[in-house]
C-alpha positions as CSV (number, residue, x, y, z in Angstrom):
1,X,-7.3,65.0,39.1
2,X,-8.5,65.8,35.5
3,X,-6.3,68.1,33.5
4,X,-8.6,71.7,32.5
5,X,-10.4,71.3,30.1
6,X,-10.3,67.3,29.7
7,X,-12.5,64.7,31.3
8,X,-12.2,61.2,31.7
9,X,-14.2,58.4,29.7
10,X,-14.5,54.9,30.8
11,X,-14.2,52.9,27.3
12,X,-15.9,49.2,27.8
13,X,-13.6,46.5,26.3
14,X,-15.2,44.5,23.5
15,X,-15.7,40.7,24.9
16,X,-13.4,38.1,23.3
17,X,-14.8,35.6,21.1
18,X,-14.0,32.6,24.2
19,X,-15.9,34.8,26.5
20,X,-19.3,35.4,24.4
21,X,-19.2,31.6,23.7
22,X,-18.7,31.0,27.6
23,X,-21.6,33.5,28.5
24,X,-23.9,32.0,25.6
25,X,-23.4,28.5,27.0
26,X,-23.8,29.5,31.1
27,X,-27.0,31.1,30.3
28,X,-28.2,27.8,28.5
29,X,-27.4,26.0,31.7
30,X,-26.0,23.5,29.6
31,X,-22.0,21.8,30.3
32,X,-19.4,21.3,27.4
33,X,-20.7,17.5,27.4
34,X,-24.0,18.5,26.6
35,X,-22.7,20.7,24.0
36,X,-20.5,17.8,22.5
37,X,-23.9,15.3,22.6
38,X,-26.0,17.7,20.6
39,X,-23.6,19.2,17.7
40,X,-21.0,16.3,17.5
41,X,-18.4,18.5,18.1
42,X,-16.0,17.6,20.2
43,X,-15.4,18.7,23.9
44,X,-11.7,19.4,23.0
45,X,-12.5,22.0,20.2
46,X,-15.5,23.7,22.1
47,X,-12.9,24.0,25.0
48,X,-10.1,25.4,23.1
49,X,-12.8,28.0,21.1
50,X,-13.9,29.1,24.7
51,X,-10.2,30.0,26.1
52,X,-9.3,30.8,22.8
53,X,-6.7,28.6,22.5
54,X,-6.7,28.5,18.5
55,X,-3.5,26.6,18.1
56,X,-5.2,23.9,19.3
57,X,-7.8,23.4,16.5
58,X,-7.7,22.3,13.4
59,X,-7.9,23.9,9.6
60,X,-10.1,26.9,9.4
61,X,-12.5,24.9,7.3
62,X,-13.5,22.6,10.1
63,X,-13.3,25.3,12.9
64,X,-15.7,27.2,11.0
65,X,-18.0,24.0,10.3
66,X,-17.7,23.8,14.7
67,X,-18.6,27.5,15.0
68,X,-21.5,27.6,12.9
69,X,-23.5,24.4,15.0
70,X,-22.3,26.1,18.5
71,X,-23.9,29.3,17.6
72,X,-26.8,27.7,16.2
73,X,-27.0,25.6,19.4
74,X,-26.5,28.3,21.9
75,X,-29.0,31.1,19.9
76,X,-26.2,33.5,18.6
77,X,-24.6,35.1,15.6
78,X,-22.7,32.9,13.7
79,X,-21.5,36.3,10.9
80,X,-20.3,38.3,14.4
81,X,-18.5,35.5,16.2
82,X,-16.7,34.3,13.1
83,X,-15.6,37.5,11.9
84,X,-14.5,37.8,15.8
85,X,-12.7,34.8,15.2
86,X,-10.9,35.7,12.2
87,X,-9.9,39.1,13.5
88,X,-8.5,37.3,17.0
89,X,-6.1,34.9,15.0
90,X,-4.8,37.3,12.9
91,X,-3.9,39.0,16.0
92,X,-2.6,35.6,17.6
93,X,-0.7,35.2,14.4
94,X,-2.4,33.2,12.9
95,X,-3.9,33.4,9.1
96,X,-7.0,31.8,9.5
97,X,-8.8,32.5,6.5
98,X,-5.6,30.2,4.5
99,X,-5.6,27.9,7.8
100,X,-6.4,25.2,5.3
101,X,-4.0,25.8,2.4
102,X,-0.9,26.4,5.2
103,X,-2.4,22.6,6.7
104,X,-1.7,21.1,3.3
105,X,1.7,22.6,2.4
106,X,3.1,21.3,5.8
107,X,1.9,17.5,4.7
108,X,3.3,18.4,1.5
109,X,6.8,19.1,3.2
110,X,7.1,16.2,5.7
111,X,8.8,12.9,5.6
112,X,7.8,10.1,2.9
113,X,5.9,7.5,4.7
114,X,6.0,4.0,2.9
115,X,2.9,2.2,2.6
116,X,2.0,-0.9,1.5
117,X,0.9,0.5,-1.6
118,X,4.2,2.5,-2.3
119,X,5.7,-1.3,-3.4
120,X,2.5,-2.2,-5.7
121,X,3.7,-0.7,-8.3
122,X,7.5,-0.8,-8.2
123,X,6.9,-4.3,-7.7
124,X,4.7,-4.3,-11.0
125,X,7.1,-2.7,-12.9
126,X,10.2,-5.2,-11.5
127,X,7.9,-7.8,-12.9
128,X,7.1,-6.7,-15.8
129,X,10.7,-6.1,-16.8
130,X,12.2,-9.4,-15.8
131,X,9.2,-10.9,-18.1
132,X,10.0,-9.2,-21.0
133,X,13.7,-10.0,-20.4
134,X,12.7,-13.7,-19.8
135,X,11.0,-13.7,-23.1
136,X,13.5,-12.1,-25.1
137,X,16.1,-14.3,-24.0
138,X,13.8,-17.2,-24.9
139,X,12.9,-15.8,-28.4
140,X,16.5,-14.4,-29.5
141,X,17.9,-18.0,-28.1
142,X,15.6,-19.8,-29.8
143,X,15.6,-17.1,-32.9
144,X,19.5,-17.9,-33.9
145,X,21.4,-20.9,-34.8
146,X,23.3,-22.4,-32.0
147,X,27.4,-22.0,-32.3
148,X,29.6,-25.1,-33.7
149,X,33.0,-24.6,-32.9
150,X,35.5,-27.5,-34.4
151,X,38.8,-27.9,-32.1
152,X,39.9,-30.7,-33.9
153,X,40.7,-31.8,-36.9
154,X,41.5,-28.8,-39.3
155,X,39.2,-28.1,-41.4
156,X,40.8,-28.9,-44.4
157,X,43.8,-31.3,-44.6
158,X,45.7,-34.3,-45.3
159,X,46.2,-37.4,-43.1
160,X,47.6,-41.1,-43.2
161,X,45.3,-42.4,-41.2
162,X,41.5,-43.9,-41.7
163,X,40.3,-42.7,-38.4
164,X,40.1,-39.5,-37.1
165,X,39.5,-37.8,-33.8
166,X,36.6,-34.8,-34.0
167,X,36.1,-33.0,-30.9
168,X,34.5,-29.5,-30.5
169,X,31.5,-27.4,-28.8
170,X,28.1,-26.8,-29.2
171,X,25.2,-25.3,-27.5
172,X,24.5,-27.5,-24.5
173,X,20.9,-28.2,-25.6
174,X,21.7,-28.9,-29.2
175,X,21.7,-31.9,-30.9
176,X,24.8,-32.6,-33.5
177,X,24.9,-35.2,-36.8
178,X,28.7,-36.4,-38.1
179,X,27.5,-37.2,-41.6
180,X,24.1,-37.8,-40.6
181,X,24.9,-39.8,-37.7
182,X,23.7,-38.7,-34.0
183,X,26.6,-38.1,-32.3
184,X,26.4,-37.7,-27.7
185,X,26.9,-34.0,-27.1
186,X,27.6,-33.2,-22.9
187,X,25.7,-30.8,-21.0
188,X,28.4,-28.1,-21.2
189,X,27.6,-28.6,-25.1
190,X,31.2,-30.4,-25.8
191,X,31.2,-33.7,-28.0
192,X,33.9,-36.0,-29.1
193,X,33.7,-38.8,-31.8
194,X,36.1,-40.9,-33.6
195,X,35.2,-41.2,-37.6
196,X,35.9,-43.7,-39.8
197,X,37.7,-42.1,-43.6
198,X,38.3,-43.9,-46.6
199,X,41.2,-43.4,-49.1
200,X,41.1,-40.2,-51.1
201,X,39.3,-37.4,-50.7
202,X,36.3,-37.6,-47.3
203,X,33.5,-34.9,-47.0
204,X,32.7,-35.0,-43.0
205,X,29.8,-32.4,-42.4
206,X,29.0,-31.8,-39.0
207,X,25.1,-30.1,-38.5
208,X,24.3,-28.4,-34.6
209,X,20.4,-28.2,-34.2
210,X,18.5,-26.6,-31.5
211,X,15.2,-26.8,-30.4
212,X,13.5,-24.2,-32.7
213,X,15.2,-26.1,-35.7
214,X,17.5,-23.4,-36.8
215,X,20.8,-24.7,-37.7
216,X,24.7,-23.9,-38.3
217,X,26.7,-26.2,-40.3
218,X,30.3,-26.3,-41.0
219,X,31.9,-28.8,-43.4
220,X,35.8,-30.5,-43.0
221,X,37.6,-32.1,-46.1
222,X,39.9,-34.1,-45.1
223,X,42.0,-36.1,-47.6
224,X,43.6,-39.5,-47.0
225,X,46.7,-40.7,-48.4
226,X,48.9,-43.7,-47.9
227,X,52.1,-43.2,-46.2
228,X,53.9,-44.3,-49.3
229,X,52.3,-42.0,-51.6
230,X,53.5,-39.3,-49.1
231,X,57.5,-40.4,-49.9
């Protein structure tokens, strides 16, 4: 029973977006396949707008692309159901007006995938450094002299003896001269040759060359004496 002086008022509930899509579509006569054949919308997405199942769609942009053809297709508002829609997911939590943007950020945030393409241009740079490095070694090998090292003799001194025993290193792809004369040189770049000397004072010059023609050359003077004029 009414209080005095009060009187009750049945208030009609608004319809929900789902259900005015739902009526629209039943009084076509037409099935959700139907639907799907004539916008190219899928069933899925005209299913989950009906039941208002919004989690199930996709960014705002593409929900309201759907919304526009189904209400175009079934005769109704498009301005009153989408502003329908918009007030229903902010209600379901949802902000659909930025249903895009908050799409993005989430790709933005997950995992790196590797591609194909992710090793195009690691591997370009990989390449590109170990050809420059190739080069430079070529250049600065070919650029300086190659090394002469003399083990034996001393470079300057006196002996008894009219032959004597040079042995040293060189580069390994060098070629060496003993006074002008080609002398073997090993792959490791270490030669050995016995020279003749004559009384007195010998000039033995010893010349490494490599392949670009630079050179490095280191002279020896040995002096031979008879072992008498040594008493």
């Amino acid at each position: 029973m009414a209080a005095a002086g009060f009187r009750f008022r049945k208030i009609k509930s608004q319809p929900l977006l789902g259900q005015k899509l739902l009526r629209a579509r039943k009084k076509m006569g037409v099935d959700l396949e139907a639907a799907e054949r004539e916008i190219k919308v899928r069933v899925r997405y005209l299913e989950a707008l009906e039941q208002g199942d919004y989690r199930a769609l996709p960014s705002n942009v593409y929900v309201k692309g759907f919304l526009q053809s189904y209400c175009k297709y079934l005769g109704i508002d498009f301005a009153e159901i989408y502003q329908l829609y918009q007030k229903e997911g902010r209600v379901c939590g949802m902000n659909t007006e930025n249903q895009l943007i908050k799409t993005d950020e989430k790709v933005g945030k997950s995992s790196l995938v590797i591609t194909p393409k992710s090793f195009i241009w690691p591997s370009v740079i990989v390449a590109v450094v170990l050809i420059v490095g190739y080069v430079f070694y070529q250049v600065t090998g070919f650029a300086s002299a190659p090394k002469l090292e003399i083990a034996s003799p001393s470079r300057d001194m006196i002996v008894t003896e009219n032959n004597m025993l040079f042995e040293g290193t060189t580069d390994g792809d060098a070629s060496l001269t003993i006074n002008g004369q080609a002398v073997t040189v090993n792959s490791d770049g270490h030669f050995k040759e016995a020279i003749a000397l004559q009384n007195g004072l010998n000039t033995v010059e010893l010349k490494a060359r490599n392949k670009s023609k630079r050179e490095t050359k280191k002279i020896c003077i040995i002096e031979v004496k008879e072992k008498t004029a040594l008493k």
